[in-house]
N, C-alpha and C positions, 0 to 999 in steps of 0.2 A: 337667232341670227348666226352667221358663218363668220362674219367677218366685223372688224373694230376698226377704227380709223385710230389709230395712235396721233393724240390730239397736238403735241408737243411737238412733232415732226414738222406739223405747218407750218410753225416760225421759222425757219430755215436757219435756226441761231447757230451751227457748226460752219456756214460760207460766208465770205470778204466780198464775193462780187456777183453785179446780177446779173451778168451771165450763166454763173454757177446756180443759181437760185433759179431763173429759169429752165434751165437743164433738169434740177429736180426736179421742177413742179409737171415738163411733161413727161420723166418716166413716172410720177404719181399719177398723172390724168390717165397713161396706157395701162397702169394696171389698175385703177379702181374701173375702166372703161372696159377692161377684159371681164372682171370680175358681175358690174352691174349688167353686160351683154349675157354672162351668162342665166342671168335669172336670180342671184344669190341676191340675200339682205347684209347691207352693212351696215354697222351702227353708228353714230359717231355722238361725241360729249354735246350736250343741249350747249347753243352760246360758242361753239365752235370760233368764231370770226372774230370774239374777244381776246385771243391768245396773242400774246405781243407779238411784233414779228420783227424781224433782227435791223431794217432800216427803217423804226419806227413806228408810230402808229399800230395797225393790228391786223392781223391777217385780212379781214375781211373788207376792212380800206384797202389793204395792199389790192388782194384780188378784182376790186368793185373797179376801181381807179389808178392805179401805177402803170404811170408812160414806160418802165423799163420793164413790162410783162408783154411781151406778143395778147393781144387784144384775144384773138380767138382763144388762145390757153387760157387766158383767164376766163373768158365766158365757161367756156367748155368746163373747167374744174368747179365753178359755182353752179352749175347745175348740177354735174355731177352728186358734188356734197351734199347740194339741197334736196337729191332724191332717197338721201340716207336717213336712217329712223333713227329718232333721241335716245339711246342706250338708258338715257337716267330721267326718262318723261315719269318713271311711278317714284314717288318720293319715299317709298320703301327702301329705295335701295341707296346706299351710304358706301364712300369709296375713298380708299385714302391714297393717293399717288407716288407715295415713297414707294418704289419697288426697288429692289436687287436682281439687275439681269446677269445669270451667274454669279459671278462674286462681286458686281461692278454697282455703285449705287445706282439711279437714276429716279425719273419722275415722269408718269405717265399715270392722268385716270383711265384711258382705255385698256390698257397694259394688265390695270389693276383687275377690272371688271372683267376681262378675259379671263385671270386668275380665280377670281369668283368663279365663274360662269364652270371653268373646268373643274373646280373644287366641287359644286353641284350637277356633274356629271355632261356638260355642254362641253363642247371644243370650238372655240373660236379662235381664226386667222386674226393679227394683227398688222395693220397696213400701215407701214409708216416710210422715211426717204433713207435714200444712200448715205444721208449726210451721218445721221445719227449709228450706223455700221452695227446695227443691231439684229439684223436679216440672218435666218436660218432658226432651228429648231434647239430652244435654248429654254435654260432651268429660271423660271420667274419669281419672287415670294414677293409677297404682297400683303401686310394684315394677316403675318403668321399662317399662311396658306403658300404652298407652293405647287407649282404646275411646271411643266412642260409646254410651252407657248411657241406654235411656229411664227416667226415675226415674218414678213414680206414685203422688200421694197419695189420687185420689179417685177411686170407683167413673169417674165419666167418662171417665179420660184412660185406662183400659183397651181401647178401640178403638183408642185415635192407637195404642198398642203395638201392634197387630197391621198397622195402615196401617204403621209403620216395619220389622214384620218382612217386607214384601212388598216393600220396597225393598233389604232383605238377602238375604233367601232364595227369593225367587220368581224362579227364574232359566225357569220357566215356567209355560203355562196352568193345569196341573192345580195346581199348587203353588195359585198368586192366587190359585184360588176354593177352595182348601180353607181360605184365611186371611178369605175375604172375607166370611163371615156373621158374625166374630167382627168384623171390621175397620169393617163396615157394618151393625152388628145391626138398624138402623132399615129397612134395604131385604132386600126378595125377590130374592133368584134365583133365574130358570129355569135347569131343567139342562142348555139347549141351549144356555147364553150361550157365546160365543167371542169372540175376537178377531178373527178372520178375517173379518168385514165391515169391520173399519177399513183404510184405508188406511195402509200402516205394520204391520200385525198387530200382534203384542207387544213391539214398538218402542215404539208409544204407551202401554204402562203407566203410565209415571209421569203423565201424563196423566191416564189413566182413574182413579188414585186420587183424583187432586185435585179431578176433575169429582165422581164419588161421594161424595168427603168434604162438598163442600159441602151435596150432595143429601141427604145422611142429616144431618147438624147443623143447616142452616139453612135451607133449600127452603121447607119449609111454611111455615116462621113467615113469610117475608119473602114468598109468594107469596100469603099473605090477607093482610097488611099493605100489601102494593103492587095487592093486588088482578087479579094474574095481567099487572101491565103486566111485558113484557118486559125492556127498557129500565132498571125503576127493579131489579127482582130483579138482574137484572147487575150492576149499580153496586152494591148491596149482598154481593154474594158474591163480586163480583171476578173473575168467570169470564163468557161469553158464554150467554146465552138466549136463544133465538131463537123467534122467534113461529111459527104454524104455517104459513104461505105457501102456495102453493097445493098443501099434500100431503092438504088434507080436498077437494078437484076431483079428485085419481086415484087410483082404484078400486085403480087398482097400488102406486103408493107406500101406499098404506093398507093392505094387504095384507104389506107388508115388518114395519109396525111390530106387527100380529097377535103375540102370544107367549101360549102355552100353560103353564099355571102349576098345580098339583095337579088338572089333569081340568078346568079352567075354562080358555077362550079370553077372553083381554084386547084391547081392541081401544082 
């Protein structure tokens, strides 16, 4: 499985009001809704809806019945959940929740099981809320195991997980671009891209990630903002753009940049 549901996030124990509670639970329902649209398995802890939840009772009365949830969110996230598979259905597997995210204690079995799971060569996403501010690609130890765990609380940071799984598992071309439409949903690619015009070939990846990421997150905004100056886009994305110099005088270089994309020629 790709992804974890951070069990602990449910109870929404970090918020005073249900407004705030609801806020979180629909950025959770968009991103586990992004995630199961795209075809991924998530896991979550067997007994889920036993987790206390912060006004009482337990997540899974909160969700089933609480007057201060919008009716549809609530349906909508208990299906959701319900279409996720039991992380701990084989009784082989033993898990103990004290983890350290960084230097910070906490407690999570999913958290844990990710740590597993990366320890025997898996990478799983960790899905949990704003409230808990644990979101981004952080040092986890868990049962004297430590990993690297991308945690995700918002439909968005579900790309940067696939940019990080290309830095774990892409030990080649075919691998990168089977992650890269999920990594880079903002941009096309053709299926003749390669590496093999860079100098370097796949040597340059982590490169090529960092140039892409800025392309699909911030390009556009900052190149009508800047107005297509070269110069000022740079400075703002922190990577180099370069103006086009004399490759619109040869027929030839204009020729190299041609790329053919579903039956249409881009030029």
């Amino acid at each position: 499985m790709r992804f974890i549901v951070d069990e602990e996030a449910l109870s929404c124990a970090g918020l005073t009001g249900w407004g705030d509670v609801e806020g979180e639970i629909i950025a959770f329902v968009e991103l586990l809704a992004d995630i199961r649209g795209s075809g991924e398995t998530v896991g979550i802890l067997r007994g889920w809806g036993a987790v206390a939840f912060v006004f009482g009772a337990d997540v899974g009365s909160a969700l089933a019945i609480s007057p201060r949830i919008d009716r549809d969110v609530r349906v909508l996230l208990m299906r959701l959940l319900d279409k996720c598979v039991d992380w701990d259905a084989d009784p082989a597997i033993a898990v103990d929740g004290d983890v350290h995210v960084d230097d910070t204690a906490s407690y999570s079995l999913g958290l844990a099981r990710a740590v597993q799971l990366a320890a025997d060569g898996g990478n799983a996403g960790v899905l949990s809320l704003p409230w808990r501010e644990l979101a981004g690609l952080r040092r986890v130890t868990a049962q004297h195991l430590q990993a690297e765990i991308m945690i995700l609380d918002r439909a968005a940071d579900v790309p940067l997980f696939y940019r990080a799984l290309i830095g774990w598992e892409a030990t080649d071309e075919r691998h990168f671009f089977s992650l890269a439409e999920k990594a880079f949903p903002g941009l096309c690619f053709a299926p003749k891209l390669s590496f093999r015009k860079f100098a370097g070939g796949y040597d340059v990846r982590d490169t090529v990630v960092l140039h892409l990421g800025a392309l699909n997150d911030y390009f556009l905004k900052h190149f009508v903002a800047e107005r297509g100056s070269s110069a000022e886009i740079s400075a703002r994305l922190g990577i180099d753009v370069s103006i086009e110099g004399k490759t619109r005088g040869s027929a030839a270089l204009m020729r190299k940049r041609d790329v053919e994309y579903e039956g249409f020629l881009f030029r």
